[in-house]
N, CA and C of each residue as an Amber inpcrd file, in Angstrom:
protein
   393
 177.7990000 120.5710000 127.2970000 178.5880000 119.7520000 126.3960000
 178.2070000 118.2920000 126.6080000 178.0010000 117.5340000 125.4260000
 177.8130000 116.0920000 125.6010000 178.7310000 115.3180000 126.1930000
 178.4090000 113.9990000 126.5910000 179.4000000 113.1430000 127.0080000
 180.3190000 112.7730000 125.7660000 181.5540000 112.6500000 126.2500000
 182.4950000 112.5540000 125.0020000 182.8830000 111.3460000 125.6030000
 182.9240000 110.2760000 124.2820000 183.4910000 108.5290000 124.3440000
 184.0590000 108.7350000 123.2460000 184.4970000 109.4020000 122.2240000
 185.4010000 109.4240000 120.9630000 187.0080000 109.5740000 121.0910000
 187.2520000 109.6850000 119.8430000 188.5090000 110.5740000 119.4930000
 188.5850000 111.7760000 119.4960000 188.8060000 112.7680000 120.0860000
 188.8680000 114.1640000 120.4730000 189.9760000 114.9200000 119.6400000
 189.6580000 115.4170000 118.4650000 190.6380000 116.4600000 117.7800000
 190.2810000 117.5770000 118.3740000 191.1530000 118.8550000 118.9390000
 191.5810000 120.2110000 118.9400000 192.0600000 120.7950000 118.1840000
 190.6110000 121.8110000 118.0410000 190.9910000 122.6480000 116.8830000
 192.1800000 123.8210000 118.0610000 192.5960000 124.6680000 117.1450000
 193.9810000 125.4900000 117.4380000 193.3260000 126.1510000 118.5200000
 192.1160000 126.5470000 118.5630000 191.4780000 127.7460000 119.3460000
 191.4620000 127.2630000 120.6980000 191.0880000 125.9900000 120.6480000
 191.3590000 125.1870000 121.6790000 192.8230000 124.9420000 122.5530000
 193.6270000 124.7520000 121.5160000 195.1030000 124.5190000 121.9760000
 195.7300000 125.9820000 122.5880000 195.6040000 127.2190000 122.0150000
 195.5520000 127.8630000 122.7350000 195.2420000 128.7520000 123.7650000
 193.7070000 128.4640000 124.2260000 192.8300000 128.5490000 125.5470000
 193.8860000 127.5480000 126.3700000 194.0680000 126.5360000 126.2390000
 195.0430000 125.5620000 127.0220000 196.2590000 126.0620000 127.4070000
 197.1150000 126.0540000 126.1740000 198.3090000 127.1170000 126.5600000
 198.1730000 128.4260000 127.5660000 197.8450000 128.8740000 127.6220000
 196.7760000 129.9390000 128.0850000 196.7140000 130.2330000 129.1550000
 196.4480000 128.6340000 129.8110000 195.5410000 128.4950000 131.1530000
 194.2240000 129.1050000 131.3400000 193.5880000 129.6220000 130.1410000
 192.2220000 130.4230000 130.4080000 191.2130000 129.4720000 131.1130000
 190.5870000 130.1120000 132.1950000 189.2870000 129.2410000 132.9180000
 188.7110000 128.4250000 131.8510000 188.0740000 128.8220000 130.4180000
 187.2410000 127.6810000 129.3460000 188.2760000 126.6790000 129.3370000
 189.2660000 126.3660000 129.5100000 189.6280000 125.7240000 128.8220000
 189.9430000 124.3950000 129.6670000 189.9830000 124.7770000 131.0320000
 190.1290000 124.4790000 132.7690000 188.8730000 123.4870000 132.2890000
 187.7180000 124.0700000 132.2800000 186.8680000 123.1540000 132.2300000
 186.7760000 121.7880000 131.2800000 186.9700000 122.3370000 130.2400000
 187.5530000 121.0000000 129.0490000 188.3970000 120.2210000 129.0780000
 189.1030000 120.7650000 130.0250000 190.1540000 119.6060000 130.1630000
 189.8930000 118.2270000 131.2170000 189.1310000 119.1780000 132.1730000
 188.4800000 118.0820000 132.6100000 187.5110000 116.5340000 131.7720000
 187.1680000 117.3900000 131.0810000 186.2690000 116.1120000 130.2970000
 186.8840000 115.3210000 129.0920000 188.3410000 115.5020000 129.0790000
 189.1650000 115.3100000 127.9720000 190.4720000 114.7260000 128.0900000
 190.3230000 114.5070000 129.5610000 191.7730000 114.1230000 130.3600000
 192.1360000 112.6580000 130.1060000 191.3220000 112.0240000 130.2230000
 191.2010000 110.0710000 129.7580000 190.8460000 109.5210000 128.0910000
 191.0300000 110.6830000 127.8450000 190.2250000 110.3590000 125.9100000
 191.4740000 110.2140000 125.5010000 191.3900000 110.1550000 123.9090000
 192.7540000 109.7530000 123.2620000 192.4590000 111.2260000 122.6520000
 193.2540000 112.2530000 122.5920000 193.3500000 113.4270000 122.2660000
 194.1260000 113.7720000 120.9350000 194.0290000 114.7930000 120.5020000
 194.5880000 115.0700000 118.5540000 194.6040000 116.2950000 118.4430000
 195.4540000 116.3070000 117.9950000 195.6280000 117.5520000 117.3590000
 195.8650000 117.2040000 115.6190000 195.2990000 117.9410000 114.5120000
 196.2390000 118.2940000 113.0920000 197.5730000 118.1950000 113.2700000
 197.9990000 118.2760000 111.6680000 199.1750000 119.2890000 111.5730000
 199.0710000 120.6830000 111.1390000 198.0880000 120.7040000 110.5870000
 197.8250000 121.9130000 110.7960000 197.4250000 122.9070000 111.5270000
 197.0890000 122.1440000 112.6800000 197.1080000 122.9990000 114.1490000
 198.3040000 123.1360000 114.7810000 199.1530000 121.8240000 114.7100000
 200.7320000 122.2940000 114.6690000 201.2320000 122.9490000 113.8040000
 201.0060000 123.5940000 112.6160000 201.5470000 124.6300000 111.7610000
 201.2320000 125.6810000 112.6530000 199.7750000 126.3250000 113.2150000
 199.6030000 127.0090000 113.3840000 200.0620000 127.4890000 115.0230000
 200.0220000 126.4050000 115.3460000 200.8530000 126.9340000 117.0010000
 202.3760000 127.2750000 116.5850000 203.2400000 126.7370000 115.4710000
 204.5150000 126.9190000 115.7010000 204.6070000 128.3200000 114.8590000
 203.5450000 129.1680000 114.3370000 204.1180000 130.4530000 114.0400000
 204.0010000 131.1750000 115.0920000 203.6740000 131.1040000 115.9420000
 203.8500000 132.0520000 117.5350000 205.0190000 132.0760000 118.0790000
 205.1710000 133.3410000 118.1710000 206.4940000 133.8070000 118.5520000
 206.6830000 133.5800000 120.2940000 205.4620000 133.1750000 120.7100000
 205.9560000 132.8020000 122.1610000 205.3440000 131.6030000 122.4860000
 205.9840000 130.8950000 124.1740000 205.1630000 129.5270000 124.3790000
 205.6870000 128.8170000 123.3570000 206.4540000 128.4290000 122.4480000
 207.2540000 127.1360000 121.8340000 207.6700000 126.3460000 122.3780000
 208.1330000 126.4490000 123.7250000 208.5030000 125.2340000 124.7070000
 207.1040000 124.4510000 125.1120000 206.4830000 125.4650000 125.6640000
 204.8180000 124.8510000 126.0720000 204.3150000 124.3080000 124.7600000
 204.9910000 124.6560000 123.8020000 204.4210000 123.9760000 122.6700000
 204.3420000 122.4920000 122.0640000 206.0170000 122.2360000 122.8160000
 206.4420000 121.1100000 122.2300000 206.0840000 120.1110000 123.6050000
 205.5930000 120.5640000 124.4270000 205.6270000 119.5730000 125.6000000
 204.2040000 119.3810000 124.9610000 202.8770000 120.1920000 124.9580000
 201.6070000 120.2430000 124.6610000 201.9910000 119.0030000 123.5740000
 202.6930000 119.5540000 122.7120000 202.2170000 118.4070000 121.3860000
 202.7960000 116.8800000 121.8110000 203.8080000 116.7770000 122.7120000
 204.5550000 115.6730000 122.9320000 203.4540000 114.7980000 123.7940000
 202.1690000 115.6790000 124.5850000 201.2540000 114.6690000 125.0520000
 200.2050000 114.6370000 124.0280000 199.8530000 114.7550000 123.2070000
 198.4940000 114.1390000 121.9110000 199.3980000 113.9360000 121.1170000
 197.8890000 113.1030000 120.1560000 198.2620000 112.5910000 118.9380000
 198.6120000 113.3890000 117.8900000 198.8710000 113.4360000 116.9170000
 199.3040000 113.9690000 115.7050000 198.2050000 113.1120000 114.4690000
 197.4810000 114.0330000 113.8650000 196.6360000 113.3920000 112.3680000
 197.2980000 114.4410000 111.5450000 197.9300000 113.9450000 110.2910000
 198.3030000 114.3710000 108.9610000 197.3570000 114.5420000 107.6900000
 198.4390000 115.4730000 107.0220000 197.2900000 116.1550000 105.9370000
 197.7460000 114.9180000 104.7140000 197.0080000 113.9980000 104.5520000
 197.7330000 112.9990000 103.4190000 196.2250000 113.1300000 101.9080000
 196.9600000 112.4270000 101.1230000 195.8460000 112.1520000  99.8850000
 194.7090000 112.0860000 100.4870000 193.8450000 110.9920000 101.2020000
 192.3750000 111.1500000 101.5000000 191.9890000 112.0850000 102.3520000
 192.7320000 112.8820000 102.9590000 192.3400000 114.1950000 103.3750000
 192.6070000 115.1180000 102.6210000 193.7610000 115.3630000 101.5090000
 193.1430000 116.2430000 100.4910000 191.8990000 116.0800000  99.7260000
 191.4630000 114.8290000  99.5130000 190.3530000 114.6250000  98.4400000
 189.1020000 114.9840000  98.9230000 188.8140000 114.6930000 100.7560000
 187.6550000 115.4780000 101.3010000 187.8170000 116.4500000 101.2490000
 189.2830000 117.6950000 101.7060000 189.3900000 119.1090000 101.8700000
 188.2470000 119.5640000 100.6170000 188.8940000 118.6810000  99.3460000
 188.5380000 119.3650000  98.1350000 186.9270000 119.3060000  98.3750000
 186.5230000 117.9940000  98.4130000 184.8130000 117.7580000  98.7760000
 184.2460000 118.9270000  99.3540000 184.8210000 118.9510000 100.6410000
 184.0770000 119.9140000 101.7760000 184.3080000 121.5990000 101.2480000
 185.4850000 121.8550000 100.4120000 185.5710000 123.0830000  99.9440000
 184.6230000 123.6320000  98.4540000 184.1900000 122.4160000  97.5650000
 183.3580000 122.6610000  96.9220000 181.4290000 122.9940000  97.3820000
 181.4670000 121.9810000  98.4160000 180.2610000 121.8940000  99.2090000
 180.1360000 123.7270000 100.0870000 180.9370000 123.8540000 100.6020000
 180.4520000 125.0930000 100.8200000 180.6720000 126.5630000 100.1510000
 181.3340000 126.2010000  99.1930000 181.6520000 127.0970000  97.8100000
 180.0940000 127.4070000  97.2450000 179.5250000 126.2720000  97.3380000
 177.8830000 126.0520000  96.6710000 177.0190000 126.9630000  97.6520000
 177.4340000 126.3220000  98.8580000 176.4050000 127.2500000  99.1760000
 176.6320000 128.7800000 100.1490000 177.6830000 129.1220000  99.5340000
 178.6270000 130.3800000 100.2710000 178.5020000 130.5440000 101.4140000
 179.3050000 129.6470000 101.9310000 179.7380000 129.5510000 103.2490000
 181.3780000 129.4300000 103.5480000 182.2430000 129.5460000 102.8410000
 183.7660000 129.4190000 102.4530000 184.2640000 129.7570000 103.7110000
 185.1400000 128.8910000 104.4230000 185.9860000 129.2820000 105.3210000
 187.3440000 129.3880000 104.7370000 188.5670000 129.0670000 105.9190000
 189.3460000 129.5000000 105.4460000 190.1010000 128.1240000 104.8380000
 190.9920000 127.6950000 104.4640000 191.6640000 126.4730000 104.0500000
 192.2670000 126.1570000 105.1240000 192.7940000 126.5270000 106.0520000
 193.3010000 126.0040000 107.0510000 192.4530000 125.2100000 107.7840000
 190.9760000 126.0360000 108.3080000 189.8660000 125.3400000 109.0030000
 189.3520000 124.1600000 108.0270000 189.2730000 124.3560000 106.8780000
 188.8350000 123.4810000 105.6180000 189.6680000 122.0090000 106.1600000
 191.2930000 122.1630000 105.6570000 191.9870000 120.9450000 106.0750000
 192.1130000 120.4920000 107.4910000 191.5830000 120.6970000 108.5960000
 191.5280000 120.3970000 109.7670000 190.1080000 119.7780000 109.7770000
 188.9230000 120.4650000 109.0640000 187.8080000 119.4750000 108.7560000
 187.7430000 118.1990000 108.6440000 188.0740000 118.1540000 107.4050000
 188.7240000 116.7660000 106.2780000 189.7210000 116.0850000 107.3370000
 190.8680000 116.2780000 107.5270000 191.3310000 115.4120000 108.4860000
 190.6750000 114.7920000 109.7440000 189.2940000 115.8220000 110.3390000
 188.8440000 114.6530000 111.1670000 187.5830000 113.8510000 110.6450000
 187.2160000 114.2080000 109.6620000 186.3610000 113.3450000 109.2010000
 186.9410000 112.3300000 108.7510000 187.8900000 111.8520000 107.7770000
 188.8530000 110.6260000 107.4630000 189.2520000 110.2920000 108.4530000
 189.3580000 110.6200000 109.6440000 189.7270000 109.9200000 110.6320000
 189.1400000 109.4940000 111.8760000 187.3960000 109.9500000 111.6900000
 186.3430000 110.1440000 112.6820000 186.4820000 110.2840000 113.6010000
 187.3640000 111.4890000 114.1070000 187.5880000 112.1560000 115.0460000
 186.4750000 113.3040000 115.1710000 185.9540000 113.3620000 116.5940000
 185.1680000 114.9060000 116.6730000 186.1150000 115.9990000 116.7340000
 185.6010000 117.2390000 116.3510000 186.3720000 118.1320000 116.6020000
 185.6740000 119.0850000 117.4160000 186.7250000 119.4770000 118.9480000
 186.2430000 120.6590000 119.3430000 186.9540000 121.4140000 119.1360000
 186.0660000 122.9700000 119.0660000 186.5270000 123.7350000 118.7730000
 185.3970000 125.1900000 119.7770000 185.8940000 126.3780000 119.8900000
 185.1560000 127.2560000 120.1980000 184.7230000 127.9280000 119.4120000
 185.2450000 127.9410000 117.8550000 184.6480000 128.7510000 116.4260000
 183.8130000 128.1490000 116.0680000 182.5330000 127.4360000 116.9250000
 181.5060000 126.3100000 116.4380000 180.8280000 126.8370000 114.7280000
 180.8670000 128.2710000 114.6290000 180.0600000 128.9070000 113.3860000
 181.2970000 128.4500000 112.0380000 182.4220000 128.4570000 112.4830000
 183.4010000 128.1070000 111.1310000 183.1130000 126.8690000 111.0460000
 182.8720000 125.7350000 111.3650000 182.5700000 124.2710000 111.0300000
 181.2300000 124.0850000 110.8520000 180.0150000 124.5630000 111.5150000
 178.8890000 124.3280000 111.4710000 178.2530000 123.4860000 110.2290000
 178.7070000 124.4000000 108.9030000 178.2960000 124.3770000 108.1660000
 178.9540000 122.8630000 107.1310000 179.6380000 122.1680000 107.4300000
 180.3930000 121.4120000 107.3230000 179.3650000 119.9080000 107.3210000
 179.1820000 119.3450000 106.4530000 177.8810000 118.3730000 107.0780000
 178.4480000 117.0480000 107.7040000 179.3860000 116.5010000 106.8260000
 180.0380000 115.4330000 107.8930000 180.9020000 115.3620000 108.8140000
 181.2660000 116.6100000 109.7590000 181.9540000 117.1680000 110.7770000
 181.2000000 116.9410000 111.8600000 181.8440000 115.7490000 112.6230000
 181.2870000 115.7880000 114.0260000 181.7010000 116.7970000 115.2600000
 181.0940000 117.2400000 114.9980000 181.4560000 118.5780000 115.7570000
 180.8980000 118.7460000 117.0980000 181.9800000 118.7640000 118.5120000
 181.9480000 119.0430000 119.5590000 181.6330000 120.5750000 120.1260000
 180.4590000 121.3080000 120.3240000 179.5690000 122.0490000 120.8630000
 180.2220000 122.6370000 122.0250000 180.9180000 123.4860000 122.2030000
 181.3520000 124.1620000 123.0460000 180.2150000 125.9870000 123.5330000
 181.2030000 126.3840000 124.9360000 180.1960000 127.4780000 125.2050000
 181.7010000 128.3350000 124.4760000 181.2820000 129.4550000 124.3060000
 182.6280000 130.3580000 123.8610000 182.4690000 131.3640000 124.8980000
 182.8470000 131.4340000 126.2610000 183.0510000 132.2520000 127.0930000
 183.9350000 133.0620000 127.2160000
């Protein structure tokens, strides 16, 4: 993994390796501990449909940032969802609006689903191992 000097968005997959305590995630945290850290809201949508860990949830979210789904992140969602419509690569809309939000906000995003963003061209995308 590169040296990280950015804004660090977590994608969900991430947030819950953390929750978790899984060893991958042990390691990332190390390199992520002094950054200014992010989460979506739509990664907070998606942690709060879990029926367990809601307490760990709200402490997790009470230490990062929060980025919102507003107008100029709908207008990239739409960008980035036509762009890979073209060239059939369609993810899902959830991963779509977590895109778009860190690009309007030039945040990298890690994530361990490196193949769902890949394809994404202005997604700075943080390179993880998926162990």
């Amino acid at each position: 993994m590169e040296n990280l000097e950015q804004k660090i968005c977590l994608d969900t997959d991430i947030v819950i390796s953390i929750l978790n305590k899984e060893e991958r995630a042990g390691k990332l945290i190390e390199k992520i501990i002094n950054l200014d850290v992010f989460i979506t809201i739509i990664t907070l949508f998606e942690l709060l449909l879990r029926e367990t860990n809601l307490e760990q949830i709200e402490i997790f979210r009470n230490n990062v940032n929060l980025l919102y789904f507003d107008e100029t992140s709908s207008r990239k969602a739409s960008e980035v969802f036509k762009e890979l419509k073209k060239k059939g690569k369609l993810i899902e809309f959830r991963d779509i609006f977590i895109a778009a939000i860190c690009i309007v906000n030039n945040c990298e995003l890690m994530t361990f689903n490196n193949k769902h963003f890949e394809n994404i061209k202005e997604l700075k995308l943080i390179k993880t191992e998926n162990e």
